[in-house]
ROTI-974091 format. One record per residue (C-alpha): residue number from 1; residue in three letters; chain; x, y, z. Coordinates in steps of 0.1 Angstrom, whole numbers, always signed. Example, Ala and Ser with C-alpha at 12.3 -4.5 7.8 and 13.67 -1.06 7.14 Angstrom:
2
+-----+-----+---+-------+-------+-------+
:   k :   r : c :     u :     v :     w :
+-----+-----+---+-------+-------+-------+
:   1 : ala : A :  +123 :   -45 :   +78 :
:   2 : ser : A :  +137 :   -11 :   +71 :
+-----+-----+---+-------+-------+-------+
END
This chain:
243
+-----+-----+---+-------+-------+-------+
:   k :   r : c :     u :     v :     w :
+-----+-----+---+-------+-------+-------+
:   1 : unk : A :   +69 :   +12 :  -208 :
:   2 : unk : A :   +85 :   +19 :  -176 :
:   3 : unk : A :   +68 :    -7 :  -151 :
:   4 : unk : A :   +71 :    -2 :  -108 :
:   5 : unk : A :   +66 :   -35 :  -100 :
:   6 : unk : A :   +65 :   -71 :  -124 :
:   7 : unk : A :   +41 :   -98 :  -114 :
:   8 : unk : A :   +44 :  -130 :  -133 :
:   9 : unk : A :   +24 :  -156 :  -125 :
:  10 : unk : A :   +36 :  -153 :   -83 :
:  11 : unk : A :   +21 :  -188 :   -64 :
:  12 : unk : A :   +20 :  -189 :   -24 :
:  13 : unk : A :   +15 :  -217 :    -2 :
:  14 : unk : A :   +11 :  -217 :   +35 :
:  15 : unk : A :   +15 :  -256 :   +35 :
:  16 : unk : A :   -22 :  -268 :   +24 :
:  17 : unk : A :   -32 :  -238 :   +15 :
:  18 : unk : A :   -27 :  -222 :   -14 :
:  19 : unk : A :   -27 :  -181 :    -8 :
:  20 : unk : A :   -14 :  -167 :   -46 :
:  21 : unk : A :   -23 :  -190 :   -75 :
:  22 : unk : A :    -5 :  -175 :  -107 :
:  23 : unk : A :   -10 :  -135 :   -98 :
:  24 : unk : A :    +2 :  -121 :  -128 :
:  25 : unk : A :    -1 :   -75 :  -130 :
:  26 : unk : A :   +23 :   -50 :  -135 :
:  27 : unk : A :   +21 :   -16 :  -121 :
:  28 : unk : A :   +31 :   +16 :  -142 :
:  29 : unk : A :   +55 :   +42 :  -126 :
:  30 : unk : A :   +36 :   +70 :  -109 :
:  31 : unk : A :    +3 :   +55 :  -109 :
:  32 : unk : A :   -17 :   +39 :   -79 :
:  33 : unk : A :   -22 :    +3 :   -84 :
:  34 : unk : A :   -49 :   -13 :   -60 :
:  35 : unk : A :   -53 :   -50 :   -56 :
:  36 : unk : A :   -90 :   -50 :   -41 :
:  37 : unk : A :  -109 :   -81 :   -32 :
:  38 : unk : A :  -125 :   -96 :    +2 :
:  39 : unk : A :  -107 :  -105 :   +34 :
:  40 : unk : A :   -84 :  -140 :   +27 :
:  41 : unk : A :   -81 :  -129 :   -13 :
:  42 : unk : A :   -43 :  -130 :    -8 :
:  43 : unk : A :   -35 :   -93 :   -13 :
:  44 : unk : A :   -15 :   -90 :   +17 :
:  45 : unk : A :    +5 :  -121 :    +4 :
:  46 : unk : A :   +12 :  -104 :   -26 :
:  47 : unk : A :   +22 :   -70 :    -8 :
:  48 : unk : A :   +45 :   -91 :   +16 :
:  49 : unk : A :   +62 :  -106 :   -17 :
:  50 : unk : A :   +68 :   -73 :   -31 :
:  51 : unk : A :   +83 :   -61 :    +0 :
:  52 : unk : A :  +106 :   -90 :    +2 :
:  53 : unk : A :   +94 :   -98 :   +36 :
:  54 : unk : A :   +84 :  -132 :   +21 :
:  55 : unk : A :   +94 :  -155 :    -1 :
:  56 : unk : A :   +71 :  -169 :   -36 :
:  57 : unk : A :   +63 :  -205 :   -40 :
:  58 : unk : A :   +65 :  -197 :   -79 :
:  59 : unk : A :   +69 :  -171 :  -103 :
:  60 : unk : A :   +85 :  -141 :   -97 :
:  61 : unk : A :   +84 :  -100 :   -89 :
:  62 : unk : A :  +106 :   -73 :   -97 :
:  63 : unk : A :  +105 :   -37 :   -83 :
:  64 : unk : A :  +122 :    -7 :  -105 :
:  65 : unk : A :  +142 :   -40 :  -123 :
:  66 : unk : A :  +148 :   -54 :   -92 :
:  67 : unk : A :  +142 :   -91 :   -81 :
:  68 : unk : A :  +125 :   -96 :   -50 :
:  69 : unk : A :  +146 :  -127 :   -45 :
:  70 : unk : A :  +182 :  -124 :   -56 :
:  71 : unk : A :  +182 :   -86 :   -49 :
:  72 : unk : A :  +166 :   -80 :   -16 :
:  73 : unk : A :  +187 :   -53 :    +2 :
:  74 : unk : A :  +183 :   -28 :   -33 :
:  75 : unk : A :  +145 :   -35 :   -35 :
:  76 : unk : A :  +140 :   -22 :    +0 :
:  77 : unk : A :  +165 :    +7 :    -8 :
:  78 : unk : A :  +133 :   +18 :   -29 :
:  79 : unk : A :  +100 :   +14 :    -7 :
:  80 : unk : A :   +81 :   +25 :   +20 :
:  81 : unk : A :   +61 :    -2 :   +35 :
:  82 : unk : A :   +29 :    +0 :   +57 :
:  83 : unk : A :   +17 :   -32 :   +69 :
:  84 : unk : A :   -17 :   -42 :   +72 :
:  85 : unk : A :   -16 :   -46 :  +114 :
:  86 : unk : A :   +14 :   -32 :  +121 :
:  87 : unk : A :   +25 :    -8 :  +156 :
:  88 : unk : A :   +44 :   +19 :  +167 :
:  89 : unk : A :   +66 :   +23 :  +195 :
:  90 : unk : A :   +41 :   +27 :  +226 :
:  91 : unk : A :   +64 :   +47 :  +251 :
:  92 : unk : A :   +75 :   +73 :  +229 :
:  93 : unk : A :   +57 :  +104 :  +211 :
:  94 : unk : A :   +44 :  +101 :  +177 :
:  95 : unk : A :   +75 :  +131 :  +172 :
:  96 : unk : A :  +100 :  +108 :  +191 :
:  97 : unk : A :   +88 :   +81 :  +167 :
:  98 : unk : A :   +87 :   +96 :  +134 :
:  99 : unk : A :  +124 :  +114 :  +144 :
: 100 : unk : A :  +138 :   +73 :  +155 :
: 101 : unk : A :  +118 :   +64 :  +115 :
: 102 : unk : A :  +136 :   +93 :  +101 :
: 103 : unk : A :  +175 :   +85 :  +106 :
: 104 : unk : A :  +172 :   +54 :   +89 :
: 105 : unk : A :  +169 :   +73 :   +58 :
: 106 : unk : A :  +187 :  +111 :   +66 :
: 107 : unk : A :  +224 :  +116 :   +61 :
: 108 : unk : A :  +226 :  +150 :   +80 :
: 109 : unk : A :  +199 :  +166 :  +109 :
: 110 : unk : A :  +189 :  +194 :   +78 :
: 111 : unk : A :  +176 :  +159 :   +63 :
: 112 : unk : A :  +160 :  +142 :   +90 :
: 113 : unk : A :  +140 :  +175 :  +105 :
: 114 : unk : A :  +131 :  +179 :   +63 :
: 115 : unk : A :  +119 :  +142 :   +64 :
: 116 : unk : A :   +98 :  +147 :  +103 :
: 117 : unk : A :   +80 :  +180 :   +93 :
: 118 : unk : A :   +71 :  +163 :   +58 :
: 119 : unk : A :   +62 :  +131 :   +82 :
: 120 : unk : A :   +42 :  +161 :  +109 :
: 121 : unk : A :   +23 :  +174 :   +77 :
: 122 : unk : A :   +13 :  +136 :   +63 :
: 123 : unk : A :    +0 :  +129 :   +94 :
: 124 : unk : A :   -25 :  +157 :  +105 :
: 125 : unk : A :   -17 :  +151 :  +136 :
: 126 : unk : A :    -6 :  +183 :  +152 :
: 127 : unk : A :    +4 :  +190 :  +189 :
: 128 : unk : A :   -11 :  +155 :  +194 :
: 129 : unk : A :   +28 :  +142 :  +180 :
: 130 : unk : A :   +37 :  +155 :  +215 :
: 131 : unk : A :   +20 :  +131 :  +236 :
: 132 : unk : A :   +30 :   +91 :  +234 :
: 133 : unk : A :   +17 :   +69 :  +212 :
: 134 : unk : A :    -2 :   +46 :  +235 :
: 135 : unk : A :   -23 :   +73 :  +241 :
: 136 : unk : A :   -35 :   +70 :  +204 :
: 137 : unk : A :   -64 :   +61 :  +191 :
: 138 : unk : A :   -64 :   +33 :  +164 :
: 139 : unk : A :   -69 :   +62 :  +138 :
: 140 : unk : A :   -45 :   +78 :  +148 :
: 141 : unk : A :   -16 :   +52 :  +149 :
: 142 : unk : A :   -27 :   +44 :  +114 :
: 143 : unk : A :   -22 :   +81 :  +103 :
: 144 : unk : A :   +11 :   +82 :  +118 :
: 145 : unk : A :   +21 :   +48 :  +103 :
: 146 : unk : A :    +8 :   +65 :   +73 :
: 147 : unk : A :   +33 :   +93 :   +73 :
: 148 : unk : A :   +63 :   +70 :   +82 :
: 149 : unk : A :   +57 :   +52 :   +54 :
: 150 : unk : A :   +56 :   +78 :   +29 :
: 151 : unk : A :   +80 :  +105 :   +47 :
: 152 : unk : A :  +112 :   +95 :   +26 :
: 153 : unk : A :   +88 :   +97 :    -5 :
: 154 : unk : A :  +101 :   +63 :   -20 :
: 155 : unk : A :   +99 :   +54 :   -53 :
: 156 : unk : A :   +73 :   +25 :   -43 :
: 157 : unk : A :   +48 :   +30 :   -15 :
: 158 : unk : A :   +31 :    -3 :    -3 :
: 159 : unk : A :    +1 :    +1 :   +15 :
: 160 : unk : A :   -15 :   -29 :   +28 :
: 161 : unk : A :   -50 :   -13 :   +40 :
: 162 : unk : A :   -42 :   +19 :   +46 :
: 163 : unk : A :   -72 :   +37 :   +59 :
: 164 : unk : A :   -82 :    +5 :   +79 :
: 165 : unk : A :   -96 :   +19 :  +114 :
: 166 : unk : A :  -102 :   +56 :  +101 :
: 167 : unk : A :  -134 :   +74 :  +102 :
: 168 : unk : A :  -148 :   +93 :   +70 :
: 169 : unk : A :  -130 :  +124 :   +78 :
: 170 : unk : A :   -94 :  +109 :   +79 :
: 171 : unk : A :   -98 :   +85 :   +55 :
: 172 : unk : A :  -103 :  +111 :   +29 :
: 173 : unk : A :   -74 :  +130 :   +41 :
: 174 : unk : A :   -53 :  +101 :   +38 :
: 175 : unk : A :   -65 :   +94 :    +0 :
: 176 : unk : A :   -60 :  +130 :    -4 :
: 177 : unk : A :   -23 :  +127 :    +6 :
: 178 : unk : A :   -19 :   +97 :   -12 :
: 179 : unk : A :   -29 :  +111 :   -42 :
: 180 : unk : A :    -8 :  +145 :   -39 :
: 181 : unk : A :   +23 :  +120 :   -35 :
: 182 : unk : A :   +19 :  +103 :   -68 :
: 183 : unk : A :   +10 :  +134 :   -82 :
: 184 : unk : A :   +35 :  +158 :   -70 :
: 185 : unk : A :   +64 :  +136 :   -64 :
: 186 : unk : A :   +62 :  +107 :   -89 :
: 187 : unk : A :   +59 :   +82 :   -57 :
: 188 : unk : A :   +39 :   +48 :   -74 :
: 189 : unk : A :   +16 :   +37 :   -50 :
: 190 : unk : A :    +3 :    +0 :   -46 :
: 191 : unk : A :   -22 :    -8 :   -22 :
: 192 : unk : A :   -47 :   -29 :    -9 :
: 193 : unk : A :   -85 :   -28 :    +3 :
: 194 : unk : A :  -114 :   -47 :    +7 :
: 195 : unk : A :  -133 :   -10 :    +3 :
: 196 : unk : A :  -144 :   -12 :   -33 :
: 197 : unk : A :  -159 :   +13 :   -35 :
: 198 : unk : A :  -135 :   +38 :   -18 :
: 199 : unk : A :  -108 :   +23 :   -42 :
: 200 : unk : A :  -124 :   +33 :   -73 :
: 201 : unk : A :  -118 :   +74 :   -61 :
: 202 : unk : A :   -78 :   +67 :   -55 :
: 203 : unk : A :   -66 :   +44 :   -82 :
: 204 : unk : A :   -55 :   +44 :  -115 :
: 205 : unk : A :   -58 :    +9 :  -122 :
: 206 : unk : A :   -72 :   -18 :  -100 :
: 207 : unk : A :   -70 :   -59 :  -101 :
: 208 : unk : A :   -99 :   -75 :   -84 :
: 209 : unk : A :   -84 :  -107 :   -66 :
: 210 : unk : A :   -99 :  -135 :   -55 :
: 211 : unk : A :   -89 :  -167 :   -34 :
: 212 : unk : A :   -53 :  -160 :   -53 :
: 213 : unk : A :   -62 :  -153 :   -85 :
: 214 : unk : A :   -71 :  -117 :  -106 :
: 215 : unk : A :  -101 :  -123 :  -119 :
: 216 : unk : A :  -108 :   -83 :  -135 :
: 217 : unk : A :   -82 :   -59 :  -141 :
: 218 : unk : A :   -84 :   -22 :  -161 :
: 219 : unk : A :   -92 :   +11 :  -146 :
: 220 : unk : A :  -125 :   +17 :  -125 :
: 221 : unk : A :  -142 :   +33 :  -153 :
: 222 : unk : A :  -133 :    +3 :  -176 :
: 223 : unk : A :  -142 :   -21 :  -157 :
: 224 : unk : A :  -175 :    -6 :  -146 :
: 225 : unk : A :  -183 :    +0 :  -187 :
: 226 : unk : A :  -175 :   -37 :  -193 :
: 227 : unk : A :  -201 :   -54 :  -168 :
: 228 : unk : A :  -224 :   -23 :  -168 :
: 229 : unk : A :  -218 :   -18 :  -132 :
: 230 : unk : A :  -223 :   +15 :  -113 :
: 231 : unk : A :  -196 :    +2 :   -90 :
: 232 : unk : A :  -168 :   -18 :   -82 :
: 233 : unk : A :  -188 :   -37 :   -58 :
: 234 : unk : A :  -214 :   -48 :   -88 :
: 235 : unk : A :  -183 :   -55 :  -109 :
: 236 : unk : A :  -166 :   -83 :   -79 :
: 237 : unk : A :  -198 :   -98 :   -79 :
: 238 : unk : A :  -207 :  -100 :  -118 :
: 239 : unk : A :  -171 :  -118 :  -121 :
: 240 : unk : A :  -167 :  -136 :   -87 :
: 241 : unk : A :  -204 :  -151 :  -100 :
: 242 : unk : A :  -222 :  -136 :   -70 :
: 243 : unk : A :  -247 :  -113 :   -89 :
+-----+-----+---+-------+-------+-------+
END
């Protein structure tokens, strides 16, 4: 078994507090892995391990046989990254942006217009590229920090909430592009969301995580067999003890 990314029992503190107590999952290659659980669970801890942008307390996490810790600079080689509250660049266009994005990972201009029209089409934003981001609305600037996270198509995208602040209509066109990635180019997504029920549509697997700890982990349809749930949102509260 080929495995994206390699939890093992991953601890956090934020001095008294304890964000990540023993998160233990692994995520297959090409599949979309969804850590799902309420605001303060400690996904975005988790996410911010993976990414390297943080450091564990305890345990450890490996991307593509990787370590997080002792092999930083390769592990970043390998992912996109989209942050849970993240910005773009105000004073220039979402083009300008995505183009400034783009040579960070383009060897030639054939690359980097390649990487900005596959960027152009992930976004759905159209002639609205033209005008300057702080003209956006907070949909918007998530779809285009959408598309600049999955432009290069890593091998690992990391999406910390990524259709937080999209209406219906965008949302599902962000799933939708998610999906084709994994799909088409073999990218392995994992993501967070507090949007159970959204979650269930997208993934392949999913870990429901609360205050640090995974306290359900299988495939929607698994888990919703095993507490005879109709959703994921029955499931949380059948094992957070809430039903």
């Amino acid at each position: 078994m080929v495995y994206a990314v390699e939890a093992d029992a991953l601890g956090k503190r934020f001095g008294e507090i304890v964000a990540l107590d023993g998160l233990t999952f692994r995520v297959e290659e090409g599949k979309i892995f969804g850590l799902i659980g309420p605001n303060g669970a400690g996904k975005t801890t988790a996410l911010r391990i993976v990414s390297t942008l943080i450091l564990p307390t305890a345990g450890s996490a490996v991307v593509f046989g990787h370590d997080v810790v002792r092999e930083a600079v390769e592990v970043r080689k390998l992912i996109g990254y989209l942050p849970g509250e993240a910005g773009a660049y105000k004073n220039l266009s979402g083009y300008e942006y995505l183009r400034f994005m783009g040579k960070f990972n383009s060897e030639s201009e054939g690359d980097l217009k390649e990487i900005v029209d596959n960027a152009a089409k992930i976004s759905g934003l159209d002639d609205r590229l033209k005008d300057k981001v702080k003209t956006y609305s907070t949909g918007m600037k998530r779809r285009l920090l959408v598309a600049r996270a999955l432009m290069n198509k890593p091998k690992l995208a990391v999406l910390d909430e990524p259709t937080s602040g999209l209406d219906v209509l965008h949302a599902y066109h962000v799933r939708g592009i998610i999906r084709q990635y994994a799909k088409e180019y073999g990218v392995t997504v994992l993501l967070s969301s507090h949007n159970m029920l959204e979650v269930e549509h997208i993934c392949d697997q999913v870990a429901l995580i609360n205050k640090g700890c995974i306290m359900a982990e299988g495939t929607p349809v698994e888990l919703k067999s095993k507490h005879k749930a109709a959703n994921l949102e029955e499931v949380f509260a059948d094992v957070a003890g809430l039903a």
